[in-house]
DRENPA-3360 file (N, C-alpha, C; in nm, 2 decimals, always signed):
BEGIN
1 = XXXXXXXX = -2.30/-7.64/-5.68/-2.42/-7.60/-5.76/-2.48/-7.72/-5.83 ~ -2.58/-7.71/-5.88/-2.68/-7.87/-5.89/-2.71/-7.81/-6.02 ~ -2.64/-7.88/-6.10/-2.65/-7.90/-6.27/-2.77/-7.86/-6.29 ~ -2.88/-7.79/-6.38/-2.98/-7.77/-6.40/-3.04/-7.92/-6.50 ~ -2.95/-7.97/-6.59/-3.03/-8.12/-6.60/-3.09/-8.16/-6.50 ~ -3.03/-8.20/-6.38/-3.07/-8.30/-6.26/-3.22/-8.26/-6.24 ~ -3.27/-8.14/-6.27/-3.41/-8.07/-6.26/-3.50/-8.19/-6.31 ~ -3.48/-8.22/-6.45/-3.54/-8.29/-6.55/-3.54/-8.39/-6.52;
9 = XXXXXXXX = -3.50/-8.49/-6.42/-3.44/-8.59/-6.44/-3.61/-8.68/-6.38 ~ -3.65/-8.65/-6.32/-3.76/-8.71/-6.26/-3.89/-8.68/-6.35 ~ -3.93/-8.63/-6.43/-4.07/-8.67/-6.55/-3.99/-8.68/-6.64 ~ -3.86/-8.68/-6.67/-3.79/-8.73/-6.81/-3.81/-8.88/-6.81 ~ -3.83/-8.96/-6.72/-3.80/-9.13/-6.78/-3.99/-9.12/-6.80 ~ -4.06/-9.11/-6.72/-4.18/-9.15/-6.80/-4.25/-9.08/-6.90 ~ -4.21/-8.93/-6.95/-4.28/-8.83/-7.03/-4.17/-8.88/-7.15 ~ -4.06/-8.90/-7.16/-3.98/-8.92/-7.29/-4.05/-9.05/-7.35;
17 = XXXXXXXX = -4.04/-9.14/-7.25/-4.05/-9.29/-7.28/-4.19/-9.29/-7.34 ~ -4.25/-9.23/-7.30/-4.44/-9.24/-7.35/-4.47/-9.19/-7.47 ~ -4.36/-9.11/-7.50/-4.39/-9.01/-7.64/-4.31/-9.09/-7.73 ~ -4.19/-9.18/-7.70/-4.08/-9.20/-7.77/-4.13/-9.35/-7.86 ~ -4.26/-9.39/-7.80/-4.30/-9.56/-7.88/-4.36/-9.51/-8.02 ~ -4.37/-9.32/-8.06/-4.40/-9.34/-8.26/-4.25/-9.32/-8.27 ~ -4.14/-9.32/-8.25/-4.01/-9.33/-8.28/-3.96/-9.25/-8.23 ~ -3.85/-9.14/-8.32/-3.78/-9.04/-8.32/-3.88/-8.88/-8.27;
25 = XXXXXXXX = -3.85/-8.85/-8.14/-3.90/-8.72/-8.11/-3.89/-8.59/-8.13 ~ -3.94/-8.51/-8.19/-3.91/-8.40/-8.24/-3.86/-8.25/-8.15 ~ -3.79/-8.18/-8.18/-3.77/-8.08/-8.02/-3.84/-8.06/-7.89 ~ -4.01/-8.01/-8.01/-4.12/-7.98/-7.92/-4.17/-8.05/-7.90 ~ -4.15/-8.23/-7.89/-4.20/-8.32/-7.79/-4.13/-8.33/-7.67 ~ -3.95/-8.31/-7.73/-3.87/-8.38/-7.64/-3.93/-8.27/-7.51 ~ -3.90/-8.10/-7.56/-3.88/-7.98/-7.43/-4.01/-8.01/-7.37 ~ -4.16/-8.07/-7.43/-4.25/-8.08/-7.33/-4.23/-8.19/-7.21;
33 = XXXXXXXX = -4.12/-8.25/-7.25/-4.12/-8.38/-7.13/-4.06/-8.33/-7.00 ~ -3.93/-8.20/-7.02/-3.82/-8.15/-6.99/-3.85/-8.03/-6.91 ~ -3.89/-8.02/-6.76/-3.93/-7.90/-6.72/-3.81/-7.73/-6.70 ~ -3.85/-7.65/-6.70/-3.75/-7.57/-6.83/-3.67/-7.54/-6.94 ~ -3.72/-7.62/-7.04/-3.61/-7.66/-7.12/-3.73/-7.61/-7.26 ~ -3.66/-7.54/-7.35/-3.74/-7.46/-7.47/-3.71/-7.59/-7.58 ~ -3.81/-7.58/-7.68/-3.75/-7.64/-7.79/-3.66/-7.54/-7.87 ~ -3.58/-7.41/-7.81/-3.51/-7.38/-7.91/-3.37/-7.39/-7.82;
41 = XXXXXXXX = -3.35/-7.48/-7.66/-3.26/-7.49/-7.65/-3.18/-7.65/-7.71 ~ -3.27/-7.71/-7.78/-3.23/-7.86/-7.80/-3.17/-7.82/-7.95 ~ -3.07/-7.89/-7.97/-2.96/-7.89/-8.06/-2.93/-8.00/-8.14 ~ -2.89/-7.99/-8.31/-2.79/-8.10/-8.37/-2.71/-8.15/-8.27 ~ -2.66/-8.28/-8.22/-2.56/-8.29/-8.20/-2.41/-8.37/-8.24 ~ -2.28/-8.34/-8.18/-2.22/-8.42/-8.30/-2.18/-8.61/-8.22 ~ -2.26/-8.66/-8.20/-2.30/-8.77/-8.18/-2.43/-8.81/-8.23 ~ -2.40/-8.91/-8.31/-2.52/-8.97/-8.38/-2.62/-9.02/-8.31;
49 = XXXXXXXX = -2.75/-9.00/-8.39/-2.80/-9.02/-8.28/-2.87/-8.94/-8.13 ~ -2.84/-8.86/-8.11/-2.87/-8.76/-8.00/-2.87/-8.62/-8.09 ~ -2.99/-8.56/-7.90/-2.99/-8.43/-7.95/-2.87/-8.36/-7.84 ~ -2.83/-8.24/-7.84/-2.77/-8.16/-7.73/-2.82/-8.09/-7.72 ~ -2.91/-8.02/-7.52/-2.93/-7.97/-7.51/-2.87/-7.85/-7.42 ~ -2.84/-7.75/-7.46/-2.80/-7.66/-7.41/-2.85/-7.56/-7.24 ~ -2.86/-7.56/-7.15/-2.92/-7.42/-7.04/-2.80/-7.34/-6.98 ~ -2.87/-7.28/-7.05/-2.74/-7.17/-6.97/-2.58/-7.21/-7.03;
57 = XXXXXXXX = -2.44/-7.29/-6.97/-2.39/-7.32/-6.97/-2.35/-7.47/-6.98 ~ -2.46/-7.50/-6.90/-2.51/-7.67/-6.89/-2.50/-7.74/-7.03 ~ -2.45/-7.85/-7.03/-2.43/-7.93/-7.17/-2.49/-8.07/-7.18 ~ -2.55/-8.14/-7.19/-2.58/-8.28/-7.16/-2.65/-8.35/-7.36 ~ -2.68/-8.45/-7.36/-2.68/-8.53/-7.48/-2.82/-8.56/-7.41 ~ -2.96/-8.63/-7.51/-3.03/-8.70/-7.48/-3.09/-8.76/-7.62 ~ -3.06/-8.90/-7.61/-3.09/-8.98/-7.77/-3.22/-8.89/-7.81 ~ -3.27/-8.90/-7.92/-3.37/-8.85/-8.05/-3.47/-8.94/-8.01;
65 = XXXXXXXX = -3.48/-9.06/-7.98/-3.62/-9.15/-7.89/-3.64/-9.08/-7.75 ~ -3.56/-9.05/-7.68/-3.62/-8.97/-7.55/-3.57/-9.09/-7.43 ~ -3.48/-9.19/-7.50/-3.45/-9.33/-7.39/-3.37/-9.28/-7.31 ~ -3.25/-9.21/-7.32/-3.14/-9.22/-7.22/-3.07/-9.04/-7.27 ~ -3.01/-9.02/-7.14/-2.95/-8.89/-7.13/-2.80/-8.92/-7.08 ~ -2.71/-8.84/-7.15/-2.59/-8.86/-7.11/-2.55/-8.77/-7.08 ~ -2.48/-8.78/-6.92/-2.41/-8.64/-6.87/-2.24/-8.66/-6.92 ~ -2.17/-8.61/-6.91/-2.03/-8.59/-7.00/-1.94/-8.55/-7.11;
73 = XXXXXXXX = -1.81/-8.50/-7.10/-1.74/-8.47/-7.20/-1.77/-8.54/-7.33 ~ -1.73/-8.52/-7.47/-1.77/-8.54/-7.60/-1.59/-8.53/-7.68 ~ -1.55/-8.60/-7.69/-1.40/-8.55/-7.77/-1.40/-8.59/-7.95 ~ -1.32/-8.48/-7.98/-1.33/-8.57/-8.12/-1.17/-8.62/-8.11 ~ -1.15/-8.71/-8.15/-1.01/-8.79/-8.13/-0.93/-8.77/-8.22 ~ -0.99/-8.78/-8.37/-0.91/-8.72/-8.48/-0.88/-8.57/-8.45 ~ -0.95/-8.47/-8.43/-0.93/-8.32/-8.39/-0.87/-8.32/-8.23 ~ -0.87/-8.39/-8.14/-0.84/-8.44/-8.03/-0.88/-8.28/-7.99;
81 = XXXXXXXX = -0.99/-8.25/-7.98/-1.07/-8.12/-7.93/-1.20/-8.19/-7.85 ~ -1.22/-8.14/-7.72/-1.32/-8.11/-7.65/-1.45/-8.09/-7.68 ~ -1.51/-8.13/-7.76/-1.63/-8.03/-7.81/-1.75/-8.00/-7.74 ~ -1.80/-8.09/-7.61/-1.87/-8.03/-7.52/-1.82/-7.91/-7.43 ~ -1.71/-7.88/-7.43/-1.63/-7.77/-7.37/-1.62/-7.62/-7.48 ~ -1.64/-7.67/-7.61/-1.65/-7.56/-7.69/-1.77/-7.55/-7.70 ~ -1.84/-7.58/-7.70/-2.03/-7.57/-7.68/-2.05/-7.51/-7.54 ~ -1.97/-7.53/-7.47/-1.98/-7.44/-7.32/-1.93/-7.31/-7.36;
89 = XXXXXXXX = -1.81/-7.29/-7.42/-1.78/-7.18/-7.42/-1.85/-7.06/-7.51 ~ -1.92/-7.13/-7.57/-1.98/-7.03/-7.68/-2.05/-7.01/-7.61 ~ -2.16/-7.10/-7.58/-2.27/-7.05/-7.44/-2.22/-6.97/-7.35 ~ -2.14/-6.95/-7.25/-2.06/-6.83/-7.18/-2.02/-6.74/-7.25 ~ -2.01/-6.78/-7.39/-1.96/-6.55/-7.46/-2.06/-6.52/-7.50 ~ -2.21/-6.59/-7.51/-2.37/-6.54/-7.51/-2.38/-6.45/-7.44 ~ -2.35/-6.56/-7.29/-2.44/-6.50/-7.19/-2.31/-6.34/-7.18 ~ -2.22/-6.37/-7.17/-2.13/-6.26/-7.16/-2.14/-6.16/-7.21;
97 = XXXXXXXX = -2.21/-6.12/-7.36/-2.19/-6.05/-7.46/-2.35/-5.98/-7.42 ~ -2.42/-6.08/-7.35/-2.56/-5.95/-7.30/-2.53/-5.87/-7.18 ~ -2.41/-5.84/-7.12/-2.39/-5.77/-6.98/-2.36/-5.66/-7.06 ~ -2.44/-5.54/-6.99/-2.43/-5.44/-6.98/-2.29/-5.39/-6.92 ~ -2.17/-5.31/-6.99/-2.03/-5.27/-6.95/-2.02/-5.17/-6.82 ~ -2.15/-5.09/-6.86/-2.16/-5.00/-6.76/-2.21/-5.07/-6.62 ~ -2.21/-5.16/-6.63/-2.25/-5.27/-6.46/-2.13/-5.33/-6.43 ~ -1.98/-5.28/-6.50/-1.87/-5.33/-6.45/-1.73/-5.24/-6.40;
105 = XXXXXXXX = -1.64/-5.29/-6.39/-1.55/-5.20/-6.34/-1.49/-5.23/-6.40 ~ -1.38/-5.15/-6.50/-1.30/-5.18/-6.59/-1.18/-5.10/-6.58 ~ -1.10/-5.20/-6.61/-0.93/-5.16/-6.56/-0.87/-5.16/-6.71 ~ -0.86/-5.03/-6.83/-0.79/-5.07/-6.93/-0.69/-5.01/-6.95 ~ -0.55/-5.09/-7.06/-0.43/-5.01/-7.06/-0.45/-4.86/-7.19 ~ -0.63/-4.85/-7.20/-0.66/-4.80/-7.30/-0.69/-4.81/-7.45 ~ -0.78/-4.78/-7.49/-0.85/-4.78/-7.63/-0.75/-4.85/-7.74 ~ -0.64/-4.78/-7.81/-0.53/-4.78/-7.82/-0.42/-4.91/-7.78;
113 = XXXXXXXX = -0.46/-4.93/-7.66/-0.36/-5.00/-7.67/-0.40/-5.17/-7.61 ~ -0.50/-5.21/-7.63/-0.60/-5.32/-7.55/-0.58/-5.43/-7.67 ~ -0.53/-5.57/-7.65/-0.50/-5.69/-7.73/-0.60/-5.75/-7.72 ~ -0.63/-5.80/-7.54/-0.68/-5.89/-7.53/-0.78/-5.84/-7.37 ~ -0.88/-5.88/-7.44/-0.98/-5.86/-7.29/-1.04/-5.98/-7.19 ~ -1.09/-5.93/-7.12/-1.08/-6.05/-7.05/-1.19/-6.02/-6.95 ~ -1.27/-6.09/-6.85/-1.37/-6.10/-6.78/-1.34/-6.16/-6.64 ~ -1.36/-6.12/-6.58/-1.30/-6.17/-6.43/-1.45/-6.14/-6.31;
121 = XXXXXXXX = -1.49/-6.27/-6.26/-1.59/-6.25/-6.17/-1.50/-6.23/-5.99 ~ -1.50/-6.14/-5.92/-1.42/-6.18/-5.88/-1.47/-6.12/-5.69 ~ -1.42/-6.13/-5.61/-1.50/-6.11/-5.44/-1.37/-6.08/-5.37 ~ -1.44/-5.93/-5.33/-1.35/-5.82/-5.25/-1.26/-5.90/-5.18 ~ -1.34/-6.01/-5.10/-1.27/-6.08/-4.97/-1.18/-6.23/-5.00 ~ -1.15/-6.23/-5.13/-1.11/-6.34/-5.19/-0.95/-6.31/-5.16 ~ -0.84/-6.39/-5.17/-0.69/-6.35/-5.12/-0.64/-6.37/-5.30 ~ -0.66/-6.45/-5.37/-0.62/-6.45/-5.47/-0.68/-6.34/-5.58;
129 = XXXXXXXX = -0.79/-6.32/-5.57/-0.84/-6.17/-5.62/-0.76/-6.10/-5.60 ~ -0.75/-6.02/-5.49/-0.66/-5.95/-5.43/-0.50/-5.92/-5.48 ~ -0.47/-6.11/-5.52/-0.36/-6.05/-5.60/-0.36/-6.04/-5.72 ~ -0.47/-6.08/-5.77/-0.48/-6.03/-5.93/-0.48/-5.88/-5.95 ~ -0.53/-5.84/-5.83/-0.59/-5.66/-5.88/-0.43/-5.69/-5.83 ~ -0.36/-5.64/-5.71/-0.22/-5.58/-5.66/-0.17/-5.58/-5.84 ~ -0.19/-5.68/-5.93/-0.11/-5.64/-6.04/-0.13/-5.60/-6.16 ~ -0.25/-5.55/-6.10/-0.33/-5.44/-6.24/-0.30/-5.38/-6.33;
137 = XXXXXXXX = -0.21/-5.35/-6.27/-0.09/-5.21/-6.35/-0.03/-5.29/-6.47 ~ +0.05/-5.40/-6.39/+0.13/-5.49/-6.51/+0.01/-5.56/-6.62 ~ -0.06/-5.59/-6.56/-0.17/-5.71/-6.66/-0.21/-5.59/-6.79 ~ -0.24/-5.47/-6.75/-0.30/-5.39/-6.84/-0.15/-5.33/-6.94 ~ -0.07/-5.32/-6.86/+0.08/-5.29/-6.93/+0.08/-5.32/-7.07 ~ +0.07/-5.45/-7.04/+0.06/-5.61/-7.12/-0.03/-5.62/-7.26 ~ -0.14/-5.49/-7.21/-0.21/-5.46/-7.30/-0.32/-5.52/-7.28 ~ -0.39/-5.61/-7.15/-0.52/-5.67/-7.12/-0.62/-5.62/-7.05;
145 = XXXXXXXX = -0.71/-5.57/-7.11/-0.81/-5.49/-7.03/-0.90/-5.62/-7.00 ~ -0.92/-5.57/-6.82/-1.01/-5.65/-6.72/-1.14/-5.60/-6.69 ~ -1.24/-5.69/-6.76/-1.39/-5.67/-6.65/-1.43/-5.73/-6.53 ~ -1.44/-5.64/-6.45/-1.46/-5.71/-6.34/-1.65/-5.72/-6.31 ~ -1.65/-5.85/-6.28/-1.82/-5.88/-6.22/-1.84/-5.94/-6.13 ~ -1.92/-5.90/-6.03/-1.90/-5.91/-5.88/-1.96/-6.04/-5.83 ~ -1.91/-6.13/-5.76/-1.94/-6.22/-5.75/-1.86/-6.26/-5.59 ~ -1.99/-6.23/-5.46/-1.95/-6.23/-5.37/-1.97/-6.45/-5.32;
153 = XXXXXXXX = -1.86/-6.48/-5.29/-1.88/-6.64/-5.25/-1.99/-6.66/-5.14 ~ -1.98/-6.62/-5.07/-2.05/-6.66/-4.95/-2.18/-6.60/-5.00 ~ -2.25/-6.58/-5.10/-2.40/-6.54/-5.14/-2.46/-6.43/-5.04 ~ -2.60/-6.42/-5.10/-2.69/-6.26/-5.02/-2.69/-6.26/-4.92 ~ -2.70/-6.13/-4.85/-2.71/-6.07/-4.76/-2.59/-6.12/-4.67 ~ -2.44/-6.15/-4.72/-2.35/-6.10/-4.61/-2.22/-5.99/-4.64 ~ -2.14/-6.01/-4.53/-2.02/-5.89/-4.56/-2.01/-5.91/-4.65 ~ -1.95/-5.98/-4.70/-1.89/-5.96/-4.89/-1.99/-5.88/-4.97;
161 = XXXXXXXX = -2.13/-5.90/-4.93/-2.22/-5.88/-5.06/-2.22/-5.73/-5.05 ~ -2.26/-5.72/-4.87/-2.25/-5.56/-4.85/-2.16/-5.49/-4.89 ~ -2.00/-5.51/-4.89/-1.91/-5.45/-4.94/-1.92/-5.44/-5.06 ~ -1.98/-5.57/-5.17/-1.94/-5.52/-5.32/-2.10/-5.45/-5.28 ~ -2.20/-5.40/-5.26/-2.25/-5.35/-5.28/-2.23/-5.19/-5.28 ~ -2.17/-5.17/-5.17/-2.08/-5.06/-5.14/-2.02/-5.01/-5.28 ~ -1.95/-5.11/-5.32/-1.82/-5.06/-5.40/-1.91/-5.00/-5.52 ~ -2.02/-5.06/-5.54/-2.07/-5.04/-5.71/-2.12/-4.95/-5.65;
169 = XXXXXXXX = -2.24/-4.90/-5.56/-2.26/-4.76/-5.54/-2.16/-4.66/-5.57 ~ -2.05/-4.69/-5.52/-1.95/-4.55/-5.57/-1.96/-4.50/-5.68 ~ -1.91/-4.34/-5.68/-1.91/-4.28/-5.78/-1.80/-4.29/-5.88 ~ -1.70/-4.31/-5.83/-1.57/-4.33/-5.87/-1.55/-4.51/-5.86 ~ -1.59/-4.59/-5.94/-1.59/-4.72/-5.86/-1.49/-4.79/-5.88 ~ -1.36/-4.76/-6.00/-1.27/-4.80/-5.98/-1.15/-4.78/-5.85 ~ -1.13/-4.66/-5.82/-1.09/-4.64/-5.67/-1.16/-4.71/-5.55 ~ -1.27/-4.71/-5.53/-1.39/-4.76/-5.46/-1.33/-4.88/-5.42;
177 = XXXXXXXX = -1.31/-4.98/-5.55/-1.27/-5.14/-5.60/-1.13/-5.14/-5.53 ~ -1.05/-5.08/-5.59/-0.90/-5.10/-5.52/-0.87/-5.07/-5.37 ~ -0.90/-4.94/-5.31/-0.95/-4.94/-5.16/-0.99/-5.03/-5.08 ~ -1.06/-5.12/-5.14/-1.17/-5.21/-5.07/-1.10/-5.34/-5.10 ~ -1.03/-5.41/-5.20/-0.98/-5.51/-5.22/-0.84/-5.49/-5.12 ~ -0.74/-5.42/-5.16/-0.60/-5.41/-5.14/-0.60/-5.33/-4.98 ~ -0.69/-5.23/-4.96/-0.69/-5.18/-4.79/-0.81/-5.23/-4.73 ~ -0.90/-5.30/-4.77/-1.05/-5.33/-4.67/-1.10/-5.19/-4.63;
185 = XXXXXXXX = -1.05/-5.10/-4.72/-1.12/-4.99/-4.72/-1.20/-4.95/-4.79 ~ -1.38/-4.98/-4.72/-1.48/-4.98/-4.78/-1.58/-4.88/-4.82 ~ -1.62/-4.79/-4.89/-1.67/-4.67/-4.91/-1.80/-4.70/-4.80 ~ -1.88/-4.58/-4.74/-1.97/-4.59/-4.65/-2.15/-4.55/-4.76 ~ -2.14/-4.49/-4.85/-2.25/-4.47/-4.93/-2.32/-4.62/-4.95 ~ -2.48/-4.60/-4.97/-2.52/-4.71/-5.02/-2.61/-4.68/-5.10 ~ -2.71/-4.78/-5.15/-2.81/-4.68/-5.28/-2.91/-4.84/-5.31 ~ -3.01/-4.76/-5.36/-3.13/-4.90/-5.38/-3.12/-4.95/-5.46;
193 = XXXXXXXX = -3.02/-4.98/-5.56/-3.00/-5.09/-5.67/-2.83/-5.07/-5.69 ~ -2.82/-5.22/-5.71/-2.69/-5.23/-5.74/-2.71/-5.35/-5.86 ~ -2.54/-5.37/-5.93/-2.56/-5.48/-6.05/-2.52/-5.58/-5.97 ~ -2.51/-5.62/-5.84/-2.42/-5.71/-5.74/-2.50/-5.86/-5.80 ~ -2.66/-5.85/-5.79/-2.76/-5.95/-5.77/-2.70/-6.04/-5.93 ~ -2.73/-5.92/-5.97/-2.74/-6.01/-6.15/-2.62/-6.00/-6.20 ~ -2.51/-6.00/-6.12/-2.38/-6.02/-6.17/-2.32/-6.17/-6.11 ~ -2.39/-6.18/-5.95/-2.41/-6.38/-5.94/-2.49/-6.40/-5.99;
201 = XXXXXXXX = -2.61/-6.35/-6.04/-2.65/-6.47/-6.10/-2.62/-6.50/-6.24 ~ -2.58/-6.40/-6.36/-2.44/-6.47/-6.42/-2.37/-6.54/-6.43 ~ -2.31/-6.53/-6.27/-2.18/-6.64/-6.21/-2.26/-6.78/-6.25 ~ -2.39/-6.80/-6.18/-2.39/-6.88/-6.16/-2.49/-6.95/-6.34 ~ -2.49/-6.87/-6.38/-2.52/-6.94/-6.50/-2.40/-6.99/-6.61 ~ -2.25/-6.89/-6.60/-2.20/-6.99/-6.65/-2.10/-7.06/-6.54 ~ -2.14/-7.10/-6.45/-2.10/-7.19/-6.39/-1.94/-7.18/-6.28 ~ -1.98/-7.05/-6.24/-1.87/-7.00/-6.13/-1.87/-7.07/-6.03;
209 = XXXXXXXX = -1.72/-7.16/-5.99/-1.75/-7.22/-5.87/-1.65/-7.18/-5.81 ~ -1.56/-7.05/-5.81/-1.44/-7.00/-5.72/-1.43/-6.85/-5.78 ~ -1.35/-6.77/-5.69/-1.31/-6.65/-5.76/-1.14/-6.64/-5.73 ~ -1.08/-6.62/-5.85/-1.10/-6.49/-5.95/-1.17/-6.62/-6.04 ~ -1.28/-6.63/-6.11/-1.30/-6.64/-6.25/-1.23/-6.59/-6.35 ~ -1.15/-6.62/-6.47/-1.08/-6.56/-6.56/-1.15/-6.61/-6.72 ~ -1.23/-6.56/-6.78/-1.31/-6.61/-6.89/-1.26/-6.45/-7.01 ~ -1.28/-6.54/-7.13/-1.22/-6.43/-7.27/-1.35/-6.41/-7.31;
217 = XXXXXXXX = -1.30/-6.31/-7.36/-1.46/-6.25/-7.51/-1.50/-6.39/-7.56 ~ -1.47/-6.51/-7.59/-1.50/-6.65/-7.66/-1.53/-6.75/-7.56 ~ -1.58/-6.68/-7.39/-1.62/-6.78/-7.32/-1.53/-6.86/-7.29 ~ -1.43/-6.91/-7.32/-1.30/-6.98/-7.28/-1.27/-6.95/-7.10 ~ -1.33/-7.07/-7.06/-1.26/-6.99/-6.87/-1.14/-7.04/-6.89 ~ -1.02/-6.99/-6.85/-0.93/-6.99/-6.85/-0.88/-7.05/-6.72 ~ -0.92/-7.04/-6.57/-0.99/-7.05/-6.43/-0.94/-6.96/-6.33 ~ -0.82/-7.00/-6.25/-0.82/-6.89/-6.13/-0.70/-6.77/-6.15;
225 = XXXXXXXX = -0.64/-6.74/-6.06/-0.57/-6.68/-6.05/-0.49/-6.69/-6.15 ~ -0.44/-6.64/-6.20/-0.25/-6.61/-6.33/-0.16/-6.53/-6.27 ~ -0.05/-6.52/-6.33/-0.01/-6.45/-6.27/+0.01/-6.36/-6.42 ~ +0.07/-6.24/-6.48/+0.02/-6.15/-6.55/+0.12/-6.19/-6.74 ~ +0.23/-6.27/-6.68/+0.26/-6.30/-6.80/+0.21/-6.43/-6.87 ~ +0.17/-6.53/-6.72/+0.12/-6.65/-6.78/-0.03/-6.63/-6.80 ~ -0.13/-6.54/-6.75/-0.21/-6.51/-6.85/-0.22/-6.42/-6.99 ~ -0.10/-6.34/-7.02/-0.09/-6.35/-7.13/-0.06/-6.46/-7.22;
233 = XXXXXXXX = +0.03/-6.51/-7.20/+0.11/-6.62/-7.26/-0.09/-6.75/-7.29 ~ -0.15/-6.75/-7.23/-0.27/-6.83/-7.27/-0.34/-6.76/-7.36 ~ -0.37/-6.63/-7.36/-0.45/-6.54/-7.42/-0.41/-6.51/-7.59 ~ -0.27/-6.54/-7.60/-0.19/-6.56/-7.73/-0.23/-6.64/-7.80 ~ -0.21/-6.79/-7.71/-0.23/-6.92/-7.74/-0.34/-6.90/-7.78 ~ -0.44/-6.89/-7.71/-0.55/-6.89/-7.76/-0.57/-6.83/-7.90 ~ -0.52/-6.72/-7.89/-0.51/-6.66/-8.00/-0.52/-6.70/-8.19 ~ -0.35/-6.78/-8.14/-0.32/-6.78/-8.25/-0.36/-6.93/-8.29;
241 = XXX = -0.44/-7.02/-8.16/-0.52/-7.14/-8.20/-0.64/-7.13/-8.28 ~ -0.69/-7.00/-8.26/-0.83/-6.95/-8.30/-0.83/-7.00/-8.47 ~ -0.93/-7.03/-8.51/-0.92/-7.01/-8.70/-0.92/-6.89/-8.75;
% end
């Protein structure tokens, strides 16, 4: 997938540079230089000196004159924390927290008894998917309820897409999901809208590059497969790192 900065990168050196000789640029100079880019996605950032702007998931720095863009990590060394990674992950529990629940399939150990939730993009035809669901039972045991959002690899219009298309048509679509993952037993109904479309392109806004995806309510991707105790055992951590 092609960073959405890289978009900018070609009228950024001469639109920044031409605006940037009264000095210091203001948002709504910089996003006019910047094709897709709002002035309400440009940010404080914690490098002096620069703004951060945010798309989607995408994280990048570009100085307050409009001279130079930096693509890369940000650490603080005293806090020895990531902070362009925590700026991602807030951006991914945005975008997460606008999905509609009823566009997902959800596996919970119940109301009652749910610690930790968790978001999983994940493709019928994937082998590690596959064994994430086979241990549904235990993950949810555990007390972790899974969303699942569909995210076929191989993109539109092929078998995979058709199948999760399939699947979300069902009426029952948690059976539908497990039939189809664990037996390649794929329901035959189909129907003129499904959430398949805008569930990749989610993927691809916060930046799905494999399935299973494993991401928390806090945008934290966690990344592929776990197996049910060592995703808990992270989900804790995280937990009790949280403030």
């Amino acid at each position: 997938m092609i960073p959405k900065w890289t978009l900018c990168l070609a009228p950024f050196a001469f639109g920044a540079t031409a605006s940037a000789q009264d000095g210091e640029l203001t948002r709504e100079q910089l996003a006019a230089t910047l094709p897709g880019v709002q002035a309400g996605d440009i940010h404080d950032s914690p490098l002096p000196g620069m703004y951060e702007i945010v798309l989607d998931s995408d994280v990048v720095y570009v100085s307050r004159d409009g001279s130079y863009l930096i693509q890369g990590d940000v650490f603080d060394l005293q806090e020895r924390r990531n902070l362009t990674e925590g700026r991602r992950a807030r951006a991914r529990a945005d975008i997460l927290a606008s999905v509609d629940t009823e566009s997902m399939i959800v596996f919970s150990p119940g109301p009652q008894d749910i610690k930790h939730t968790v978001t999983v993009f994940t493709d019928i035809d994937c082998g590690f998917c596959r064994q994430l669901h086979r241990e549904m039972d235990q993950i949810n045991a555990l007390g972790v309820e899974v969303r699942y959002l569909s995210y076929p690899r191989t993109g539109p219009e092929t078998e995979s897409w058709f199948k999760a298309d399939k699947v979300w048509c069902a009426g029952d679509r948690q059976t539908a999901f497990t039939d189809a993952i664990l037996q390649n037993m794929v329901p035959e109904q189909s129907c003129d809208a499904t959430p398949v479309a805008s569930h990749f392109q989610l993927g691809r806004q916060v930046s799905v590059l494999g399935t299973p995806t494993i991401l928390t309510d806090d945008g934290v991707q966690l990344g592929g497969y776990l197996a049910p105790d060592e995703l808990v055992d992270k989900l804790e951590a995280l937990a009790e790192a949280s403030p």
